[in-house]
C-alpha positions as CSV (number, residue, x, y, z in Angstrom):
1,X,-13.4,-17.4,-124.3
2,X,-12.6,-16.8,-120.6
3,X,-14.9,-16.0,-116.9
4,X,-12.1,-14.1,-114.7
5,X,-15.1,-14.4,-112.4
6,X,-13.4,-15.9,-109.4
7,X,-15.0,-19.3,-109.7
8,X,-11.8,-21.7,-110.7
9,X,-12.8,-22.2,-114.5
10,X,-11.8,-20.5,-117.4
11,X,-10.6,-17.6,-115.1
12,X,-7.4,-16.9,-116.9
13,X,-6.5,-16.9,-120.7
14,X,-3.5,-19.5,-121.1
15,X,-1.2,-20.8,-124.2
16,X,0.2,-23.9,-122.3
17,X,2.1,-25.1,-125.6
18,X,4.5,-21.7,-125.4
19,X,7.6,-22.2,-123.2
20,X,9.5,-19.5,-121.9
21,X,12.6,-21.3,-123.7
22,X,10.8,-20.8,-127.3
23,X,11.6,-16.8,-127.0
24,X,8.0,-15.7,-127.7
25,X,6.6,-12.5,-127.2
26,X,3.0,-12.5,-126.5
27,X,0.5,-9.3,-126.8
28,X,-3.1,-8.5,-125.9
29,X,-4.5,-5.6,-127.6
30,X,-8.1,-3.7,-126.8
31,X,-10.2,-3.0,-129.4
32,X,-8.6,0.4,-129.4
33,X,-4.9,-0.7,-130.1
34,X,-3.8,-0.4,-126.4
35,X,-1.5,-3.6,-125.1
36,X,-3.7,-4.9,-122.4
37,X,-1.0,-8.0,-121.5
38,X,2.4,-8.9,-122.6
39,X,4.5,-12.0,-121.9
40,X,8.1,-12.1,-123.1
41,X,9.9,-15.5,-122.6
42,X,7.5,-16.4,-119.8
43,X,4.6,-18.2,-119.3
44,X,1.4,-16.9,-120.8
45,X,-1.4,-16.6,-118.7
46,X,-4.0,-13.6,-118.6
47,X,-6.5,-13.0,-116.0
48,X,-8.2,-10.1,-117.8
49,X,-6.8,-7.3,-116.2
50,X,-4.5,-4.3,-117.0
51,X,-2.5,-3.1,-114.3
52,X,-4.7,-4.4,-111.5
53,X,-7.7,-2.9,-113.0
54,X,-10.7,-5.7,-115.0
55,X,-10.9,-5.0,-118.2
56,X,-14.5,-5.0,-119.8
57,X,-16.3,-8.0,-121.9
58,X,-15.6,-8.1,-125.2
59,X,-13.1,-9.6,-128.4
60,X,-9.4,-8.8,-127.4
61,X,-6.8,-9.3,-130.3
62,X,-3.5,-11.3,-129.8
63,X,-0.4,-11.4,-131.5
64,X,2.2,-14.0,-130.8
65,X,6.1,-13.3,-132.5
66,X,9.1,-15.9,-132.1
67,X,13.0,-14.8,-131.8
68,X,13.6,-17.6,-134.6
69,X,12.7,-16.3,-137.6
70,X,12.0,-19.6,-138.5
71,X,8.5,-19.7,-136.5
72,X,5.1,-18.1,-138.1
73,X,3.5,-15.1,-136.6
74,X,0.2,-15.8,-134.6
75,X,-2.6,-14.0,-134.1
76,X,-5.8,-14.2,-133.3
77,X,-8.8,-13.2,-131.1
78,X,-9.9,-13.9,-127.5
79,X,-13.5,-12.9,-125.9
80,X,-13.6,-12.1,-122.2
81,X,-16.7,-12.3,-120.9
């Protein structure tokens, strides 16, 4: 879970084990299918907006795909609060 409250902790969602070098594309999907955040060979970190615009509290989906084939899709779930 994440605060983007302003107050320095927890503000932004983060993977800090993904490098841009590992060619990973990482989505943030709303609970009605819409990409909220994507990352594509770059560093992941969300702040909980889309477009400039806070999103509201709740369970956000993610879905994390490597170029190498060799690499397992990830996914999961995030809660902004």
């Amino acid at each position: 879970a994440f605060t983007p409250n302003g107050d320095g902790i927890n503000d932004k969602w983060q993977i800090p084990s993904i490098d841009p070098s590992m060619g990973a594309l990482v989505t943030v999907y709303n609970r009605f299918g819409q990409a909220v955040y994507t990352a594509a060979n770059a560093v992941v970190t969300w702040d909980g907006t889309l477009r400039g615009q806070p999103q509201p509290a709740g369970i956000y989906l993610y879905k994390v795909q490597f170029a190498k084939r060799n690499r397992p899709l990830l996914k999961g779930t995030i809660t902004l609060i």
